[in-house]
PDB file of N, CA, C and O in Angstrom:
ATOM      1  N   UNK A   1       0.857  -1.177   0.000  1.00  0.00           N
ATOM      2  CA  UNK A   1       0.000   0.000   0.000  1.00  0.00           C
ATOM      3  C   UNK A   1       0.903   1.240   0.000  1.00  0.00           C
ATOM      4  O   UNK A   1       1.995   1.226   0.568  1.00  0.00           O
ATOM      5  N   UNK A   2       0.321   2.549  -0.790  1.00  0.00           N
ATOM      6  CA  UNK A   2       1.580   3.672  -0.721  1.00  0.00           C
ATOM      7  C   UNK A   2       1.010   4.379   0.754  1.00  0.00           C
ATOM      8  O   UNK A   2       0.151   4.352   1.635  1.00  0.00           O
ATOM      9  N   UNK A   3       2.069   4.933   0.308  1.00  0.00           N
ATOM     10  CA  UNK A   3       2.460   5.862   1.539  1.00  0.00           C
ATOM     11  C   UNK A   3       0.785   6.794   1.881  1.00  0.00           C
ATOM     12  O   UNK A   3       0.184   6.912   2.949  1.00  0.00           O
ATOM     13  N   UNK A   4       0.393   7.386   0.336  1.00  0.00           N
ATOM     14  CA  UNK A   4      -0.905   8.296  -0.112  1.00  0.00           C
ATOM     15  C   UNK A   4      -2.141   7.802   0.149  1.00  0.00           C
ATOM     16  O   UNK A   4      -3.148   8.353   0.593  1.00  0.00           O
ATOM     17  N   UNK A   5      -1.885   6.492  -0.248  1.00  0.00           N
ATOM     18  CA  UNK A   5      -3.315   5.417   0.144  1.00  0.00           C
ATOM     19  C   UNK A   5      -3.606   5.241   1.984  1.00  0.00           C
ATOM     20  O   UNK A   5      -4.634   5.292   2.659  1.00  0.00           O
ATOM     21  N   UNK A   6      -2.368   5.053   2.276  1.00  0.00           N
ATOM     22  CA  UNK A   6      -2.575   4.932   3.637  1.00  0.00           C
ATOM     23  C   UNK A   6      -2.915   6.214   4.585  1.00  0.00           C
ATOM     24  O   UNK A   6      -3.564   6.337   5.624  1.00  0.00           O
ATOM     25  N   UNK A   7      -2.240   7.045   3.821  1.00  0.00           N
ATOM     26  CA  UNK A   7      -2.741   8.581   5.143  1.00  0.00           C
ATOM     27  C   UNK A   7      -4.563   9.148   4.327  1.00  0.00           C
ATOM     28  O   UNK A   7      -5.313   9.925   4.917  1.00  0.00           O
ATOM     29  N   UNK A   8      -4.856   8.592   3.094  1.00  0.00           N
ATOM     30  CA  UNK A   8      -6.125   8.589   2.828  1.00  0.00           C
ATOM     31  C   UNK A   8      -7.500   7.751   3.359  1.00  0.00           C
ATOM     32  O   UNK A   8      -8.717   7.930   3.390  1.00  0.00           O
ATOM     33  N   UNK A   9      -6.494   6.703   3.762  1.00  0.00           N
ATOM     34  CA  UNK A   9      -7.381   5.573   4.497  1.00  0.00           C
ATOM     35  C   UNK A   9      -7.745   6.431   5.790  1.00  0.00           C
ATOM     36  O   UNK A   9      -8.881   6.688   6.187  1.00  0.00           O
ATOM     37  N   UNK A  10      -6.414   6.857   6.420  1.00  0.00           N
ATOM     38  CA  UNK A  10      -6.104   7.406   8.326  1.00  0.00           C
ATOM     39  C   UNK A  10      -7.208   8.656   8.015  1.00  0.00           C
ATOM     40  O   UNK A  10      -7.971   8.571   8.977  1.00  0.00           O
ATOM     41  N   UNK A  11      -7.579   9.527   7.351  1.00  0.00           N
ATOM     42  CA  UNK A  11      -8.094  10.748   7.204  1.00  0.00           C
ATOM     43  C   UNK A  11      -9.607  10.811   7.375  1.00  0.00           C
ATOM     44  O   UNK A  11     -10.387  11.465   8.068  1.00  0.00           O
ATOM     45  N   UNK A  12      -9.725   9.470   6.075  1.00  0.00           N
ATOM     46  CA  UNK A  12     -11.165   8.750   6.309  1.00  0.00           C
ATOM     47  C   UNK A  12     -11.578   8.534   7.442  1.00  0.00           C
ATOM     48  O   UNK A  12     -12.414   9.121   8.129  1.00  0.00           O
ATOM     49  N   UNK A  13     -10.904   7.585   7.632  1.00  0.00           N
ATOM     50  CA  UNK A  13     -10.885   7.321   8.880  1.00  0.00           C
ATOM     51  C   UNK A  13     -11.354   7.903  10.281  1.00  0.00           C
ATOM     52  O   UNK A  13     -12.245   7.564  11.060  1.00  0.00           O
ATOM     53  N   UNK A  14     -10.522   8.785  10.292  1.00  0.00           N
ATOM     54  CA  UNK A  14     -10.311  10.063  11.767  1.00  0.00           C
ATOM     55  C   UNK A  14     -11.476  10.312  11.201  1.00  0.00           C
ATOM     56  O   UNK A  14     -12.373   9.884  11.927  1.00  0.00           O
ATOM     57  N   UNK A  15     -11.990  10.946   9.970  1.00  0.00           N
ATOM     58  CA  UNK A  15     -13.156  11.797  10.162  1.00  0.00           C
ATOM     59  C   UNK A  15     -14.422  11.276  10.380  1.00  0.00           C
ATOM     60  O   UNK A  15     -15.282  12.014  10.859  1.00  0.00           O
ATOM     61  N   UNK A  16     -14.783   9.630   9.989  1.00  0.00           N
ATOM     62  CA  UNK A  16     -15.587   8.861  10.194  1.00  0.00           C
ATOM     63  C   UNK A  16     -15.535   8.596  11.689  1.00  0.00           C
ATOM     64  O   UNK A  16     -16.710   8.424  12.015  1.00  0.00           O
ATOM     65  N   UNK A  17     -14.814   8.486  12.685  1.00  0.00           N
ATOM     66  CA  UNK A  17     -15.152   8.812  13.839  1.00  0.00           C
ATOM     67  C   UNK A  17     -14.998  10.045  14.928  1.00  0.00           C
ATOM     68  O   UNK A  17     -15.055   9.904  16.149  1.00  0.00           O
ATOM     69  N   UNK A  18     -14.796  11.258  14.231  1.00  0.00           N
ATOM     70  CA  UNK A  18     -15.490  12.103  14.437  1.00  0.00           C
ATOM     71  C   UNK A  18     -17.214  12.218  14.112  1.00  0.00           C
ATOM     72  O   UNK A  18     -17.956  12.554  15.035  1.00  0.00           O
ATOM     73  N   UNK A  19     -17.624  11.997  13.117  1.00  0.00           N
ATOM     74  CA  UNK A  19     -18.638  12.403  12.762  1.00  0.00           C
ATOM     75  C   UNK A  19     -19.261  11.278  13.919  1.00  0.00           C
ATOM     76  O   UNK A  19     -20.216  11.807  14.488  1.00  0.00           O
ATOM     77  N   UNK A  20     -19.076  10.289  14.284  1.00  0.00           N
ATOM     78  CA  UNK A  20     -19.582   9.017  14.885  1.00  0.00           C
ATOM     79  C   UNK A  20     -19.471   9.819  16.590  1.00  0.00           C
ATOM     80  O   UNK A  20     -20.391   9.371  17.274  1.00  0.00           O
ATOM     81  N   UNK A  21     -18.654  10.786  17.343  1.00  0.00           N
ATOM     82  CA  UNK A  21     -18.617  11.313  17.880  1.00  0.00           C
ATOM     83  C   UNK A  21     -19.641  12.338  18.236  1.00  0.00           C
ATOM     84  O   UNK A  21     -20.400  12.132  19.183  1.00  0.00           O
ATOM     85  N   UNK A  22     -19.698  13.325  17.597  1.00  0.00           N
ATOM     86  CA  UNK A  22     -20.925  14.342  17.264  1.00  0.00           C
ATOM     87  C   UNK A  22     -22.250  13.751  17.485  1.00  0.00           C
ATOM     88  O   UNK A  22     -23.043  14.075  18.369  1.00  0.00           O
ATOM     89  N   UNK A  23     -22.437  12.652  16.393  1.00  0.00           N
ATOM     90  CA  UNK A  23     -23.576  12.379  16.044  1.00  0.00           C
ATOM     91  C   UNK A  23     -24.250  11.203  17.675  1.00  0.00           C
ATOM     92  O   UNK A  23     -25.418  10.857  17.855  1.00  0.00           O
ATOM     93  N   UNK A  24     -22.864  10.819  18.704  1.00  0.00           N
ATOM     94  CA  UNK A  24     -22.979  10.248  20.254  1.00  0.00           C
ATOM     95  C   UNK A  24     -23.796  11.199  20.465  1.00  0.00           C
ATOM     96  O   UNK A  24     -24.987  11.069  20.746  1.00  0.00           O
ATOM     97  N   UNK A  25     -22.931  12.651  20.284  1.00  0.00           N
ATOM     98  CA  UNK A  25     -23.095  13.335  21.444  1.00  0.00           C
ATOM     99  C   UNK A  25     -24.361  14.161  21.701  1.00  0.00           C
ATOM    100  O   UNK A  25     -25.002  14.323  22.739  1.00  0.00           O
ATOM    101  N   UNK A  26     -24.632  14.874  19.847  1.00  0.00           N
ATOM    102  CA  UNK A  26     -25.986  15.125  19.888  1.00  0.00           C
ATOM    103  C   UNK A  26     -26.979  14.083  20.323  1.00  0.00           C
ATOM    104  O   UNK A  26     -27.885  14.571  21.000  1.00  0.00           O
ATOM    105  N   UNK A  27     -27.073  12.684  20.111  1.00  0.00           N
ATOM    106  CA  UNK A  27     -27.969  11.832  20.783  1.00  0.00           C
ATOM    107  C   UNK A  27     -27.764  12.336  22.526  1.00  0.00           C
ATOM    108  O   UNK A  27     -28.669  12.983  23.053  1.00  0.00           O
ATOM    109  N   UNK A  28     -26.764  12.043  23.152  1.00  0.00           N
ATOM    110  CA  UNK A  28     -26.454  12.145  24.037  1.00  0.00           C
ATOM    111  C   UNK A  28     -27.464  13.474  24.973  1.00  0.00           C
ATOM    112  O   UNK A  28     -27.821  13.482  26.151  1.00  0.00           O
ATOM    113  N   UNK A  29     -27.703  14.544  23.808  1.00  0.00           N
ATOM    114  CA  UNK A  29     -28.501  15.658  24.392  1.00  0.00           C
ATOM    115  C   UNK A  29     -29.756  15.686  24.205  1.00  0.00           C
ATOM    116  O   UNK A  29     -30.480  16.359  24.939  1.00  0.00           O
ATOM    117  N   UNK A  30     -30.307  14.845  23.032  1.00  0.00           N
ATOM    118  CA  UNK A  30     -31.521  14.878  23.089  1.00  0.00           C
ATOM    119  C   UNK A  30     -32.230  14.103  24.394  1.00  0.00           C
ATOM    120  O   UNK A  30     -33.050  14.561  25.191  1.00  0.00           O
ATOM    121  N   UNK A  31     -31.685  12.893  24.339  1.00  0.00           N
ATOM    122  CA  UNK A  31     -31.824  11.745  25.558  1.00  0.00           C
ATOM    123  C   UNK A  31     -31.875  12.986  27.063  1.00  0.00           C
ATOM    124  O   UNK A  31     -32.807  13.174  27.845  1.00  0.00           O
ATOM    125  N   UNK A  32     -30.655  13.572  27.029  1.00  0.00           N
ATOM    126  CA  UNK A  32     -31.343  14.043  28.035  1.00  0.00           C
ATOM    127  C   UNK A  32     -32.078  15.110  28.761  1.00  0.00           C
ATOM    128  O   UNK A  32     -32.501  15.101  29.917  1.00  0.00           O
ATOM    129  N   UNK A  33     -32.165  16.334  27.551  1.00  0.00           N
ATOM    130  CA  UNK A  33     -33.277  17.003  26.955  1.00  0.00           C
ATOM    131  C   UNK A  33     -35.185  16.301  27.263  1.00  0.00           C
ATOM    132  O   UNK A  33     -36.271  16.785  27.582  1.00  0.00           O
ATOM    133  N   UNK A  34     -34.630  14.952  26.922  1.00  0.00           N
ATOM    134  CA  UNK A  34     -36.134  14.661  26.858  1.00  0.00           C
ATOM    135  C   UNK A  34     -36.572  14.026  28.299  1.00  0.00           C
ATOM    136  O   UNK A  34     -37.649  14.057  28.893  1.00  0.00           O
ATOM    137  N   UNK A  35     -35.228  13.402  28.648  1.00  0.00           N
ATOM    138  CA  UNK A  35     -35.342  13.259  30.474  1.00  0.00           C
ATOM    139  C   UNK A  35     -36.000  14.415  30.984  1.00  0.00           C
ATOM    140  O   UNK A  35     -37.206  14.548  31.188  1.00  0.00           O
ATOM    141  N   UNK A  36     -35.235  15.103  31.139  1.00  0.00           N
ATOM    142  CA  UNK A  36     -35.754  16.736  31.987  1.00  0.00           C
ATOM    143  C   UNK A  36     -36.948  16.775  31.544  1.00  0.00           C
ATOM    144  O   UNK A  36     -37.778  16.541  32.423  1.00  0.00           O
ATOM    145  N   UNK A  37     -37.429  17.008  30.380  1.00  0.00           N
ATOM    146  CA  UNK A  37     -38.855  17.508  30.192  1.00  0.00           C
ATOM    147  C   UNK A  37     -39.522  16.606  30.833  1.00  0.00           C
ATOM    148  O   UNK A  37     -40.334  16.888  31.714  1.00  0.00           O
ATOM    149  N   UNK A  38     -39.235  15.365  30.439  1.00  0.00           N
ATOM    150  CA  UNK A  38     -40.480  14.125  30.776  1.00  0.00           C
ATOM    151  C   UNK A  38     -40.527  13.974  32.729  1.00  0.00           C
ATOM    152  O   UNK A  38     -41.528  13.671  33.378  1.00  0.00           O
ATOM    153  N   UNK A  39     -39.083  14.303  33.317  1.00  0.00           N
ATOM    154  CA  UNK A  39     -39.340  14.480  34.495  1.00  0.00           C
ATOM    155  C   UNK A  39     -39.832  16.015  35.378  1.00  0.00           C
ATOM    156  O   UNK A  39     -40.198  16.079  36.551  1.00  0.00           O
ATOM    157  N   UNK A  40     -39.746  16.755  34.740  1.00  0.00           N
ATOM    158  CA  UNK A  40     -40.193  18.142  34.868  1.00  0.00           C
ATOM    159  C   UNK A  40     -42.209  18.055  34.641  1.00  0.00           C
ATOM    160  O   UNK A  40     -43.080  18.607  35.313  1.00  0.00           O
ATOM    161  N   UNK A  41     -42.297  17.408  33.789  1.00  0.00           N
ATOM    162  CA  UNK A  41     -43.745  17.324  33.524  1.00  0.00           C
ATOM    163  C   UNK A  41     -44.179  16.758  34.722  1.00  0.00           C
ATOM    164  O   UNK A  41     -44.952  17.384  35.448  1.00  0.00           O
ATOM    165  N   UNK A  42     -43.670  15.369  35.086  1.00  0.00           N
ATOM    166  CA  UNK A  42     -44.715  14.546  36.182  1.00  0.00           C
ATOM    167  C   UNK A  42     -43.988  15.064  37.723  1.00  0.00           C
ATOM    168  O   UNK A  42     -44.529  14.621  38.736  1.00  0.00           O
ATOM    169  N   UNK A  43     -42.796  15.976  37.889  1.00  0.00           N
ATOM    170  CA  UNK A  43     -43.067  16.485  38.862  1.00  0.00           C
ATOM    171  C   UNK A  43     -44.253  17.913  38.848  1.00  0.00           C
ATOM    172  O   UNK A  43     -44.737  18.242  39.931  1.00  0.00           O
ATOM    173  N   UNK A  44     -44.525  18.443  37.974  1.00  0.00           N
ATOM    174  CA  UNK A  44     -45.810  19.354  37.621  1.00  0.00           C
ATOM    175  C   UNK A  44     -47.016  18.493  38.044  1.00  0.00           C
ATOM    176  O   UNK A  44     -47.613  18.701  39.100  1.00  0.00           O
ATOM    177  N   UNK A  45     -47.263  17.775  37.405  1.00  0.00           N
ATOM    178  CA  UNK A  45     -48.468  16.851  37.507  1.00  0.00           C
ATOM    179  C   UNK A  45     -48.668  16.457  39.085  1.00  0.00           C
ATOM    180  O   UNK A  45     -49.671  16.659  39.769  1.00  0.00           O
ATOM    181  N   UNK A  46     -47.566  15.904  39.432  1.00  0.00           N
ATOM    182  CA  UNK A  46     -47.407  15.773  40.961  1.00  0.00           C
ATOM    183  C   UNK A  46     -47.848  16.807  41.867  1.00  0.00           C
ATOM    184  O   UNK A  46     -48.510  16.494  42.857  1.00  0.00           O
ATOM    185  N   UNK A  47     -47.562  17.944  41.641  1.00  0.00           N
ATOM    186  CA  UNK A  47     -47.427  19.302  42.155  1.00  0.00           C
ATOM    187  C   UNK A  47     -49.487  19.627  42.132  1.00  0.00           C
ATOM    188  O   UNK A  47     -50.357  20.046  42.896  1.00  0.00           O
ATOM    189  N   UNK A  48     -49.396  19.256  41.154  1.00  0.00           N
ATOM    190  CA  UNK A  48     -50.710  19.605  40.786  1.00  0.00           C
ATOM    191  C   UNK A  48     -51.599  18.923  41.571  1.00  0.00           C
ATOM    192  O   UNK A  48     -52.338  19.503  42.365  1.00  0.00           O
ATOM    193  N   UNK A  49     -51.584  17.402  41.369  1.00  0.00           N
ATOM    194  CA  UNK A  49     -52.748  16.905  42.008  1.00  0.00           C
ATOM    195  C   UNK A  49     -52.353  17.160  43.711  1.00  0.00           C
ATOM    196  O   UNK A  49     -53.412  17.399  44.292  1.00  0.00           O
ATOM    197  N   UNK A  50     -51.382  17.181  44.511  1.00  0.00           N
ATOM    198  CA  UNK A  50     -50.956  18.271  45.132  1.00  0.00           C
ATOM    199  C   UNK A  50     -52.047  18.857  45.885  1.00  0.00           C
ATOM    200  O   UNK A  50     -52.660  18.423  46.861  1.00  0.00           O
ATOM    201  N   UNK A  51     -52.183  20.138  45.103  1.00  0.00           N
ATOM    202  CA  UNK A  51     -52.825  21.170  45.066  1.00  0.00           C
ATOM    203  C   UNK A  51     -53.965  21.132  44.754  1.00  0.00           C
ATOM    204  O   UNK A  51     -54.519  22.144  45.180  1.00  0.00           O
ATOM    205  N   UNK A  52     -54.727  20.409  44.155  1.00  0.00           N
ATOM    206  CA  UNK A  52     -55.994  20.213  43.814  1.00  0.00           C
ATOM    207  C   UNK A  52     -56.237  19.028  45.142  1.00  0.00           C
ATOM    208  O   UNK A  52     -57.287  19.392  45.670  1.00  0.00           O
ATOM    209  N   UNK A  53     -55.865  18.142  45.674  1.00  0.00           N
ATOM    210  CA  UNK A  53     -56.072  17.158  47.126  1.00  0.00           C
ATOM    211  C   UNK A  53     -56.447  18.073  48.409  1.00  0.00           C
ATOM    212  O   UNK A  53     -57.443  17.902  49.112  1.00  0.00           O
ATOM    213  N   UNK A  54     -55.435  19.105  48.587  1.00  0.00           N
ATOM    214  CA  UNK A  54     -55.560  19.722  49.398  1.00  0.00           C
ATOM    215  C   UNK A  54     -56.358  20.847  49.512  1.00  0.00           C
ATOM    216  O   UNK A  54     -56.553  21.469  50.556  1.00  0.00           O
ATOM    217  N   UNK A  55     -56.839  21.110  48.369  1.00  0.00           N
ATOM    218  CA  UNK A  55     -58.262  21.971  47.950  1.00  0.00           C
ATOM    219  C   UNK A  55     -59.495  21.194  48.356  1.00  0.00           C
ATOM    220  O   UNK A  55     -60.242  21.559  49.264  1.00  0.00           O
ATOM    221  N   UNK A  56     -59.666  20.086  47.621  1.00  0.00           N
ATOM    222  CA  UNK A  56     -60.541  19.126  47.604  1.00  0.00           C
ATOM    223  C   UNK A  56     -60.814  18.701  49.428  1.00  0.00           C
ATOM    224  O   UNK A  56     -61.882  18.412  49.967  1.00  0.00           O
ATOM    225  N   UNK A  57     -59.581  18.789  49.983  1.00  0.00           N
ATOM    226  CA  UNK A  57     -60.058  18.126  51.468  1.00  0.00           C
ATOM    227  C   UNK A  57     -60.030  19.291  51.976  1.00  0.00           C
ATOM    228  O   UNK A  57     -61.165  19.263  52.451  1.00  0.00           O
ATOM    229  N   UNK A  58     -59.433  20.817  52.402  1.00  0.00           N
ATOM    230  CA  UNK A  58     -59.875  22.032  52.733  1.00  0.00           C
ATOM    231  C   UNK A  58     -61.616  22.198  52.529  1.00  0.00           C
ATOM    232  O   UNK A  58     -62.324  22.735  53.381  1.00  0.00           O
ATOM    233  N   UNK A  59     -62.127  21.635  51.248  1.00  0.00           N
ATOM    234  CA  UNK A  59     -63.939  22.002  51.413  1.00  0.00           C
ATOM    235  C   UNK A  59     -64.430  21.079  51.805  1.00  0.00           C
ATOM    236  O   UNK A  59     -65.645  21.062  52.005  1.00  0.00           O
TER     237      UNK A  59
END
């Protein structure tokens, strides 16, 4: 193999796991983007019925 072929292979290469990197990491944020929301919601919900229990037994 030449010398050209091989640092074309390494280049490929490197950049194919970069992109494989990025594309972790953005997963990486959606995942936990969607944590927060999805746990942000049912502590709301929580909060809520909450507040509507203690209404409900106040009358």
């Amino acid at each position: 193999m030449s010398n050209i072929g091989y640092e074309w292979f390494n280049q490929g290469f490197i950049l194919e796991v970069r992109k494989m990197a990025v594309m972790n990491k953005l997963l990486q944020s959606i995942i936990w983007a969607c944590h927060l929301y999805i746990k942000d919601f049912f502590q709301v919900d929580y909060t809520l019925h909450q507040i509507v229990d203690t209404v409900y037994t106040a009358c």
